[in-house]
N, C-alpha and C positions, 0 to 999 in steps of 0.2 A: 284525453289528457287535459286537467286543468290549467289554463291559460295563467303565468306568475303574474302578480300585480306590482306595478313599476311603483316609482315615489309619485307620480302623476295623480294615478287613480288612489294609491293614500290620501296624499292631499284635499282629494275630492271627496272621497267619503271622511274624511274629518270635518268637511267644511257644509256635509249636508247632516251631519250630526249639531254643528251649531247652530246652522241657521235654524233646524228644528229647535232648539231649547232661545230661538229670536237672536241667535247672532250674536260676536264676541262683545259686540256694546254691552247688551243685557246682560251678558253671563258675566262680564266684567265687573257691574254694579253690583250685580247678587255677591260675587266676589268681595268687594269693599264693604257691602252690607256686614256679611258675614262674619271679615276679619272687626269689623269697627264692633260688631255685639258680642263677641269673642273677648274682645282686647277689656270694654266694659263691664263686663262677667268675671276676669279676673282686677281688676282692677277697684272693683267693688264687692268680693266677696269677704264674707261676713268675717271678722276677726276676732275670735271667740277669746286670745288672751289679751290682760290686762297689762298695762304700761308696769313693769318689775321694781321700779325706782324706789330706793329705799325707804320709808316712808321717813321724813323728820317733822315734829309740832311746828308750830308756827307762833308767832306771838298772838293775844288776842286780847285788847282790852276790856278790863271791866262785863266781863261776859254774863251775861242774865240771858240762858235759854236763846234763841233766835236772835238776840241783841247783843251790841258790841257795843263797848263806850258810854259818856255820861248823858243820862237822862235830859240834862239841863245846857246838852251842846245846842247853841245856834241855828245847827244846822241837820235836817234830820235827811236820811237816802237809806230809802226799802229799796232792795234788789228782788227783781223778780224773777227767776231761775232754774234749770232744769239740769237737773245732774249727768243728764245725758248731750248734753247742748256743749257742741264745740266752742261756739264765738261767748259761753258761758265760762268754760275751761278757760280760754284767752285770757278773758274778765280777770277769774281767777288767779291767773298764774303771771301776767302782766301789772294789772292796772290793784288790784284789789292788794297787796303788800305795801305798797306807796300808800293808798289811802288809811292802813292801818298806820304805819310810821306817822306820818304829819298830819294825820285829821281825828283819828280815832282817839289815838295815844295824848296826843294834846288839849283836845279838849272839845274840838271843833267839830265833829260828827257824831251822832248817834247813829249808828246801821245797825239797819235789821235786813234777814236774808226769809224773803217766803217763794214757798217752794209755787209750781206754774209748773202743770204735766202738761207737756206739747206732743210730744214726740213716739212714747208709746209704752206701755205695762214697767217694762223696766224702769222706767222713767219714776215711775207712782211706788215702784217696790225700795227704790234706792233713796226717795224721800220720807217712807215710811220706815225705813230703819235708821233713817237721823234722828226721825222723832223718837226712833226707842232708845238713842243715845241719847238724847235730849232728856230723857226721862232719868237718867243718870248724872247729867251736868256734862256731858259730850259731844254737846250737837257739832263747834263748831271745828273741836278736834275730827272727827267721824265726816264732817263736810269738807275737809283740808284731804284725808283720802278717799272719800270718793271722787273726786276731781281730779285726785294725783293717778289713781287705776283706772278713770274713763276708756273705754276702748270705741269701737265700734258701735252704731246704735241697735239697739236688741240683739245682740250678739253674744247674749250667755255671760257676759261681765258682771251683771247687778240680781245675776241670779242667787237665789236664797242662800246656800250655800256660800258660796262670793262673798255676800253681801255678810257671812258669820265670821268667815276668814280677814276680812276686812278689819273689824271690831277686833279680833285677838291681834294683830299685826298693831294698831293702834293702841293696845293697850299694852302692850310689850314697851312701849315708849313711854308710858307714865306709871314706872313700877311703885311708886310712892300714893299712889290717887287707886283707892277701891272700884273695881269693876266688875260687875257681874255678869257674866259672860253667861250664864244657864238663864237669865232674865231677857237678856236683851234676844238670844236665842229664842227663845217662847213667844216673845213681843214680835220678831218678823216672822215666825211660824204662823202666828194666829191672825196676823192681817187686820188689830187693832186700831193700826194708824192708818188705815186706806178712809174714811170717812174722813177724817182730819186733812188728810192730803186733800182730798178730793173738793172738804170746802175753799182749801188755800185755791186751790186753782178756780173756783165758778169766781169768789170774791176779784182774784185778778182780774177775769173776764170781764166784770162788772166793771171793774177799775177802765176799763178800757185797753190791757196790755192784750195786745196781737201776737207779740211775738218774744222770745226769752234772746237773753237777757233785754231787762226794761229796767228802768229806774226811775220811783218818786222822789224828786229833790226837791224839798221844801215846797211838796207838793204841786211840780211842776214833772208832767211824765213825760220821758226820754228812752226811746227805743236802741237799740243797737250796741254793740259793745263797742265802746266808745274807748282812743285810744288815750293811756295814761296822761297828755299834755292837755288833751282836751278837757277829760277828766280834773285835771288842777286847775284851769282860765274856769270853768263854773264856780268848783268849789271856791276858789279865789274870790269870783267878785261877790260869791253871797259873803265871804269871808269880810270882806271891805264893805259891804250894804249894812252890817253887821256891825261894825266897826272892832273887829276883832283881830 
């Protein structure tokens, strides 16, 4: 007759099961290990859709292709930029409205926006369908949504497709303004604009930009996305060196 086993000898072969896998320390850490790669796995997976936010234009001075505003501003500020870049989006969506209302529109800025692949294919595919709006007179309507649908980075946002549906939703918004939608289709099918892209970005490197967003102010390069107040105490004091 098999002897019953009490809560004793449980306990005990529970406890020669641990100490074999090193004891509830160990197995405790693997424990936190686990849940803390767990927790980063969700926390970080890919998010394939795009921001839904209705798209609306935006004002833009004086627009000549990549260029915003008067030739003969004071003050000039190249943006250097990745359509996949968060603290680019910030830029965007914070500081970049302000500098069009009082520096653009006035008189006092010339910007230009060149693209800077950091980040990864998407990145060079989403700048190379600006330039096929670009080729239309769209760049910087077409850069106003790509920024507003940023998702995740390489996360099937700035895929080819995407990147046609994007163009039609923008151009629903300027029913007066001729678009060709079977042209600009053909221009990211064919991957015309990747050498284009691809010089903007060595040229950055050369420039010395490390990291996107950057900014040449009157030829003085400034990394990080720099917050809207700060953004105006620059442009201010060239404004006043200026005497403008």
């Amino acid at each position: 007759m098999t002897a019953r086993r009490g809560p004793t000898d449980t306990r005990a072969g529970w406890r020669r099961r641990l100490d074999s896998f090193g004891g509830p320390l160990v197995i405790g850490s693997v424990a936190v290990v686990v849940i803390a790669v767990a927790a980063l796995v969700v926390l970080n997976r890919p998010r394939s859709s795009a921001n839904n936010t209705p798209y609306t234009p935006r004002p833009h001075s004086q627009v000549n292709g990549r260029f915003s505003g008067s030739p003969d501003a004071p003050i000039t500020v190249i943006e250097f930029a990745d359509f996949q870049c968060p603290y680019c989006h910030r830029h965007w969506a914070e500081v970049e409205p302000a500098i069009e209302k009082d520096y653009i529109a006035t008189g006092l800025v010339y910007y230009e926006y060149r693209h800077t692949v950091v980040i990864g294919p998407e990145s060079r595919d989403a700048a190379a369908a600006a330039e096929c709006a670009n080729d239309q007179g769209f760049f910087w309507d077409y850069h106003d949504i790509l920024f507003l649908r940023q998702g995740d980075e390489n996360s099937g946002v700035f895929k080819r497709d995407r990147l046609k549906e994007y163009a039609r939703q923008m151009a629903a918004a300027f029913p007066s303004r001729p678009f060709d939608q079977k042209q600009f289709d053909a221009c990211v099918d064919s991957g015309v604009k990747y050498p284009e892209v691809g010089a903007f970005s060595a040229a950055a490197l050369q420039a010395g930009v490390q990291s996107t967003p950057s900014f040449m102010i009157n030829g003085a390069l400034i990394s990080g996305a720099l917050p809207v107040e700060t953004f105006r105490q620059l442009l201010d004091q060239l404004k006043a060196q200026k005497g403008r």
